[in-house]
BABA-701176 format. One record per residue (C-alpha): residue number from 1; x, y, z. Coordinates in nm, 2 decimals. Layout:
% residues N
NUM	X	Y	Z
...
//
This chain:
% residues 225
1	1.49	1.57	-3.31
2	1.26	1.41	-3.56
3	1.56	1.30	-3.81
4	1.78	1.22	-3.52
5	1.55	0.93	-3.37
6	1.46	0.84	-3.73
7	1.80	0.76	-3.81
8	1.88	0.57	-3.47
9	1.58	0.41	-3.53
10	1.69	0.23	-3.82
11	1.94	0.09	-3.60
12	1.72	-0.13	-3.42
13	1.54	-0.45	-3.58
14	1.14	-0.35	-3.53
15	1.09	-0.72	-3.56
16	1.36	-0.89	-3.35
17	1.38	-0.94	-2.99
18	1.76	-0.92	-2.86
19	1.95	-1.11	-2.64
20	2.04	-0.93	-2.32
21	2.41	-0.86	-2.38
22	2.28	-0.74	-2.72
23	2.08	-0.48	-2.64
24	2.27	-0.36	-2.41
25	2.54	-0.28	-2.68
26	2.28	-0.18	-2.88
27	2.13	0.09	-2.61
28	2.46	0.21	-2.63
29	2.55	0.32	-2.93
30	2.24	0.40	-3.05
31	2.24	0.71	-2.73
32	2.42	1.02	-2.88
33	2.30	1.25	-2.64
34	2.56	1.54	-2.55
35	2.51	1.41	-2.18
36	2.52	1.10	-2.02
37	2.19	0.90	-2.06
38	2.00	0.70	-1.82
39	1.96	0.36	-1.94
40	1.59	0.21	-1.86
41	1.42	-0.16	-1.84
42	1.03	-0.13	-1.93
43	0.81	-0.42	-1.88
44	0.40	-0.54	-1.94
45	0.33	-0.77	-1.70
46	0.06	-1.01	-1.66
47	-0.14	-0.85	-1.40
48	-0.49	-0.68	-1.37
49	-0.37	-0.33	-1.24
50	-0.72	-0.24	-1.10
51	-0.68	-0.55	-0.82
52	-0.56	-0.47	-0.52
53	-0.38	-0.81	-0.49
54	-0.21	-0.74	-0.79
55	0.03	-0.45	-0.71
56	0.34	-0.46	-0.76
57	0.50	-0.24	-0.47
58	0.87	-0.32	-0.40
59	1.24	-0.21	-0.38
60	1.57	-0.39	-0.54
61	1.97	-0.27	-0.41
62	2.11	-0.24	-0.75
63	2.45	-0.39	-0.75
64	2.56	-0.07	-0.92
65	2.32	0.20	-0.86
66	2.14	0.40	-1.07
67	2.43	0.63	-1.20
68	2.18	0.92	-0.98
69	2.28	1.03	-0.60
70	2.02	1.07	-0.47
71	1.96	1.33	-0.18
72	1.81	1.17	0.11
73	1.63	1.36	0.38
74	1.59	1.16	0.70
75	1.25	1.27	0.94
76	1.33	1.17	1.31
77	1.33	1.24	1.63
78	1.58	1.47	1.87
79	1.72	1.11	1.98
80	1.80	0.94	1.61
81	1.92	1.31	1.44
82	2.34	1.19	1.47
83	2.24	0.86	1.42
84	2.09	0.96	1.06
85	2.37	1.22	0.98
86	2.62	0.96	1.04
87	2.45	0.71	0.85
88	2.44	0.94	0.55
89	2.12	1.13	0.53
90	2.19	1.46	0.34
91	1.91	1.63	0.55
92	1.80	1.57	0.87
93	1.47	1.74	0.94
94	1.23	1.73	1.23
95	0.92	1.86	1.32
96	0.97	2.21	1.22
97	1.06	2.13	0.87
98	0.75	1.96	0.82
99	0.56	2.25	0.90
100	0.78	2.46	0.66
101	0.67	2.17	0.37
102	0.35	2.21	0.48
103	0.34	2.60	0.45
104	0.60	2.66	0.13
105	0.54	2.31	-0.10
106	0.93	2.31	-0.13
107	1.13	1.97	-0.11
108	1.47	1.98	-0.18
109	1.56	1.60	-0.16
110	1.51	1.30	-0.38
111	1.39	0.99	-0.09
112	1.26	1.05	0.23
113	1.29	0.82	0.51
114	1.13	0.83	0.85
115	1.15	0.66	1.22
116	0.82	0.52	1.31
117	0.71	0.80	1.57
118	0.79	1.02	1.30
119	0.49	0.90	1.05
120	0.21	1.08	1.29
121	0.37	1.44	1.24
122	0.48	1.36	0.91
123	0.09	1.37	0.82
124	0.03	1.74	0.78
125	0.31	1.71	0.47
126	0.18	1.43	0.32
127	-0.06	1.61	0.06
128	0.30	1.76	-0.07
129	0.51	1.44	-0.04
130	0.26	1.18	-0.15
131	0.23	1.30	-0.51
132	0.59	1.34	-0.55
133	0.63	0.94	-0.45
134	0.85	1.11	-0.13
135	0.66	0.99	0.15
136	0.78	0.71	0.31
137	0.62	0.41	0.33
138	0.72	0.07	0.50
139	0.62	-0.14	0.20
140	0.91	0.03	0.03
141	1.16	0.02	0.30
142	1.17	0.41	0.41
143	1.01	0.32	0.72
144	1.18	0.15	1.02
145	1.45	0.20	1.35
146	1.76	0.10	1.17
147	1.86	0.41	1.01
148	2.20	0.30	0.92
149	2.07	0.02	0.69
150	1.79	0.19	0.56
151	2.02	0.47	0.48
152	2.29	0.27	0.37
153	2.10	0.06	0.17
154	1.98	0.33	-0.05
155	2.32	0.49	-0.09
156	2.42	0.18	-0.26
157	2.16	0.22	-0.50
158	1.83	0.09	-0.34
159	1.53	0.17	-0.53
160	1.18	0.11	-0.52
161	0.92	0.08	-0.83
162	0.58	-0.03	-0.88
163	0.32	-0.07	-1.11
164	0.16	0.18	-1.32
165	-0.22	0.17	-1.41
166	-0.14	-0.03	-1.74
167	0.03	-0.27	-1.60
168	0.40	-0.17	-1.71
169	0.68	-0.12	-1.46
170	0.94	0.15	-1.54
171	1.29	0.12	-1.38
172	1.63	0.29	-1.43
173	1.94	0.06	-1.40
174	2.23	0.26	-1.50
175	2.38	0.53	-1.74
176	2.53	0.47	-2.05
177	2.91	0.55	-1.92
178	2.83	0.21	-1.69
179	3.04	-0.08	-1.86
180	2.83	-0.39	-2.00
181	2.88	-0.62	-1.73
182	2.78	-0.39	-1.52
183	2.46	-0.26	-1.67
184	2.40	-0.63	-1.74
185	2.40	-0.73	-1.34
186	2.16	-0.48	-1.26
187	1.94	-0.56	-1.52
188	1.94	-0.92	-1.39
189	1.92	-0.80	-1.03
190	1.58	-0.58	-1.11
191	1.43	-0.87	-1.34
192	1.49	-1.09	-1.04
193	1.32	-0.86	-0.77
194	1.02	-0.88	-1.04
195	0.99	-1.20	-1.03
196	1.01	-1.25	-0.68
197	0.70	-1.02	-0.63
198	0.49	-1.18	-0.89
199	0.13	-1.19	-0.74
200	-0.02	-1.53	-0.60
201	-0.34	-1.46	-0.80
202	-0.19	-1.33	-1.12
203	-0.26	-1.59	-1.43
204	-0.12	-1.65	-1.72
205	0.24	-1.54	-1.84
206	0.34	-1.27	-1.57
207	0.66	-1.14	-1.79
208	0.50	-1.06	-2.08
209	0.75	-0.83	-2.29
210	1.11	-0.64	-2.14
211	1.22	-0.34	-2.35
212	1.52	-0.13	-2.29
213	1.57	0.22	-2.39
214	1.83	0.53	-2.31
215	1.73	0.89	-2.29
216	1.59	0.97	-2.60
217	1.71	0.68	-2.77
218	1.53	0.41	-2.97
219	1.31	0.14	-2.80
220	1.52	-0.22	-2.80
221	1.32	-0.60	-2.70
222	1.47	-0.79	-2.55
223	1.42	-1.14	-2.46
224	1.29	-1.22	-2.12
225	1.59	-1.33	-1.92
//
C-alpha cells in the first residue's frame, strides 16, 4: 500500500493546481484499484462551522449519478404504500417496521424517505437512523407528499451533503469507468449547488480550495471552477 500511493503520488504536481479537465484525467489514471473507484470532490470553504447560520445543508440531482444505487426505503402510510412502490422505493415500510428498527438496530437501505404523518412514528427509530445520516429530513428533500418526485429524483442520482465540523464538504460524483465529460458535468453541477447555498453572513472567499481524489488514489487541486 505504502509504495503503491508513493509511486502514484509522484504522478501528481504537489505544487500545481489543475485545470478541471486535467484532473479529471489525472484522477484517472492515477486509480489502479482492482475495482472500480469512486471519484470524489473535497472542498474548505469559507465558513465558521460552529454558526448556526453557516451550515451548509443541501441536495444536488447529479446529471449522472453517483455510479452507487442506492436502496431507498420509503416510510408511509396504508394510503401512499402503491404510490411509493411504483415510484421506485425498494422498501416500503410502515409502522411495524419501525418498531422492528427500533428493537433489532438493523437497516438494510441506503436513503430513507417519509410522508409527513409519517415523521411522528418515525420518532421511536430516530436514535438508529439519525447517526447513520438515514433519517429524513425536509431540508434535504426526504420529506414531502410527492412521492414520485422525491423518489424519482433520487433515482437519478439526487444527493444531499453538508458541512463537516472543519468546514470541508465531501461529495461523490462519479466512478472512474464514468467518461470525462461526464464526470466533468457533475462536478460542475455539485460546485454549482455549492455556490448557490453560500451563507448570507459568510465573509471572505467562500471557495477556498477544490481537491479531487479516487479511492485510494492520490489527492489532485484543482482550480476553483
Amino acid at each position: 500500500m505504502g509504495k503503491r500511493m508513493n509511486d502514484l503520488r509522484t504522478q501528481v504536481d504537489k505544487t500545481k493546481v489543475y485545470s478541471l479537465e486535467e484532473a479529471i484525467t489525472l484522477v484517472k489514471s492515477t486509480s489502479n484499484v482492482k475495482f472500480d473507484a469512486t471519484v470524489e470532490i473535497h472542498m474548505h470553504l469559507g465558513i465558521n462551522p460552529k454558526k448556526g447560520d453557516q451550515q451548509i445543508r443541501t441536495t444536488v440531482v447529479l446529471p449522472h449519478g453517483t455510479g452507487k444505487i442506492k436502496k431507498i426505503a420509503a416510510f408511509v402510510g396504508p394510503n401512499d404504500e402503491a404510490t411509493a412502490k411504483n415510484a421506485g422505493a425498494d422498501f416500503v415500510l410502515g409502522e411495524e417496521d419501525i418498531k422492528k428498527i427500533k428493537d433489532t438496530g438493523k437497516v438494510d437501505f441506503d436513503v430513507a424517505v417519509a410522508t409527513p404523518e409519517m415523521m411522528p412514528k418515525l420518532a421511536p427509530a430516530a436514535k438508529i437512523l439519525g447517526p447513520r445520516g438515514l433519517m429524513p429530513n425536509p431540508k434535504t428533500d426526504t420529506v414531502g407528499t410527492d412521492l414520485n418526485k422525491i423518489i424519482g429524483d433520487l433515482k437519478k442520482g439526487k444527493a444531499s451533503f453538508k458541512n463537516d465540523d472543519t468546514a470541508n464538504i465531501h461529495q461523490a460524483v462519479g466512478k472512474v469507468s464514468f467518461t470525462d465529460e461526464q464526470l466533468q458535468e457533475n462536478i460542475l453541477a455539485f460546485v454549482e449547488k455549492v455556490k448557490k447555498a453560500k451563507p448570507v453572513s459568510a465573509k471572505g472567499t467562500y471557495m477556498q480550495s477544490m481537491f479531487l481524489t479516487s479511492t485510494m488514489g492520490p489527492s489532485i487541486k484543482i482550480s476553483i471552477v
